[in-house]
C-alpha positions as CSV (number, residue, x, y, z in Angstrom):
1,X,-37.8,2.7,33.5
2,X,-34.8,0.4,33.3
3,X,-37.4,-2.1,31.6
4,X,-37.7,0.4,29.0
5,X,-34.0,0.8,28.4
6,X,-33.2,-2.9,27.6
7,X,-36.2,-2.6,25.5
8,X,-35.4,0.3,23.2
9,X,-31.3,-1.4,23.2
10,X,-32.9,-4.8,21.9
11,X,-34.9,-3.1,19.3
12,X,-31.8,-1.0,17.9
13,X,-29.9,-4.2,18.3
14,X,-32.4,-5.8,16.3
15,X,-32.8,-3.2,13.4
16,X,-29.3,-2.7,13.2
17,X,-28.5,-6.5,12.5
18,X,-30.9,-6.4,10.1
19,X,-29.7,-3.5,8.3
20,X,-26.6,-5.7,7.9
21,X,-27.6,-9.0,7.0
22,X,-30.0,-6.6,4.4
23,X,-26.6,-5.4,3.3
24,X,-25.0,-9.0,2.9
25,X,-27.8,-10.2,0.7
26,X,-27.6,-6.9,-1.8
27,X,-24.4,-7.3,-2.2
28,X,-24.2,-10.9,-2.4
29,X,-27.4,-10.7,-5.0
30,X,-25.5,-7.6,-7.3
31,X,-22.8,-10.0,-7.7
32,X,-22.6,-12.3,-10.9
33,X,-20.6,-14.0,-12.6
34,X,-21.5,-12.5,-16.1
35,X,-19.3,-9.5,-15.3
36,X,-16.4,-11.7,-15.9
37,X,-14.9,-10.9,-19.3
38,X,-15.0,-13.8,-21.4
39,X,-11.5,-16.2,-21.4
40,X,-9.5,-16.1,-24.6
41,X,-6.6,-18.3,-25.9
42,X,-3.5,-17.0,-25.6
43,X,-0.4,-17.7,-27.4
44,X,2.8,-17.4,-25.9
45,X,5.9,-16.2,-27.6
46,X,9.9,-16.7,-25.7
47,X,12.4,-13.7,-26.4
48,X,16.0,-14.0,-25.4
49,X,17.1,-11.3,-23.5
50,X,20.7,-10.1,-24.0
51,X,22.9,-10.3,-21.1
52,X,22.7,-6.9,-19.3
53,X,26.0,-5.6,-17.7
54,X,26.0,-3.1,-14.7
55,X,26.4,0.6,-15.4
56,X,28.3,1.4,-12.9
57,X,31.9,1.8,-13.1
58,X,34.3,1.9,-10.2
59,X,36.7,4.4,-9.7
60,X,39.5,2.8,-8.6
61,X,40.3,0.2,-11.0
62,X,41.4,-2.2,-7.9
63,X,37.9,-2.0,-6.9
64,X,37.7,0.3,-3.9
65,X,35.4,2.4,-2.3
66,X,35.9,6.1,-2.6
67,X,34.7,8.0,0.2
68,X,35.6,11.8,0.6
69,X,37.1,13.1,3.2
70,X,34.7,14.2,6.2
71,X,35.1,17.6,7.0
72,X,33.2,19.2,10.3
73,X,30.9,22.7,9.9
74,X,32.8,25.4,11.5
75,X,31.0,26.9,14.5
76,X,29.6,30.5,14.4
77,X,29.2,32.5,17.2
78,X,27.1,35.7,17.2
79,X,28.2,38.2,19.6
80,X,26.6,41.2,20.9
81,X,27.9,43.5,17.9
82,X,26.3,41.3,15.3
């Protein structure tokens, strides 16, 4: 019984790496290399960019951060009545 345990795990083992090295080969045979479009020259053309400035503007014209105040929720408490 065990005999024919190993046996059926071998054949499986078997089929199944042949089901991928089947799988390598279809893939590696639908593969060409006249898929490729074909290379064209290129020409290449050079633009000067203009210098780009940032957008943003401070508010403070020395340069500081402005950061509001921070204010705490107020706490509710619902009582019996609510």
């Amino acid at each position: 019984m065990a005999s024919n345990r190993l046996a059926r795990r071998r054949l499986q083992a078997a089929v199944g790496g042949a089901a991928v090295i089947a799988m390598i080969g279809f893939t590696a045979a639908c593969t060409s290399e006249s898929d490729k479009p074909e290379e064209s020259p290129t020409t290449t053309t050079t633009t000067t960019e203009p210098t780009v400035s940032p957008t943003e503007k401070s508010l403070n014209p020395t340069g500081g951060v402005f950061t509001p105040p921070v204010t705490a929720p107020q706490q509710t408490v619902e009582g019996p009545n609510d």
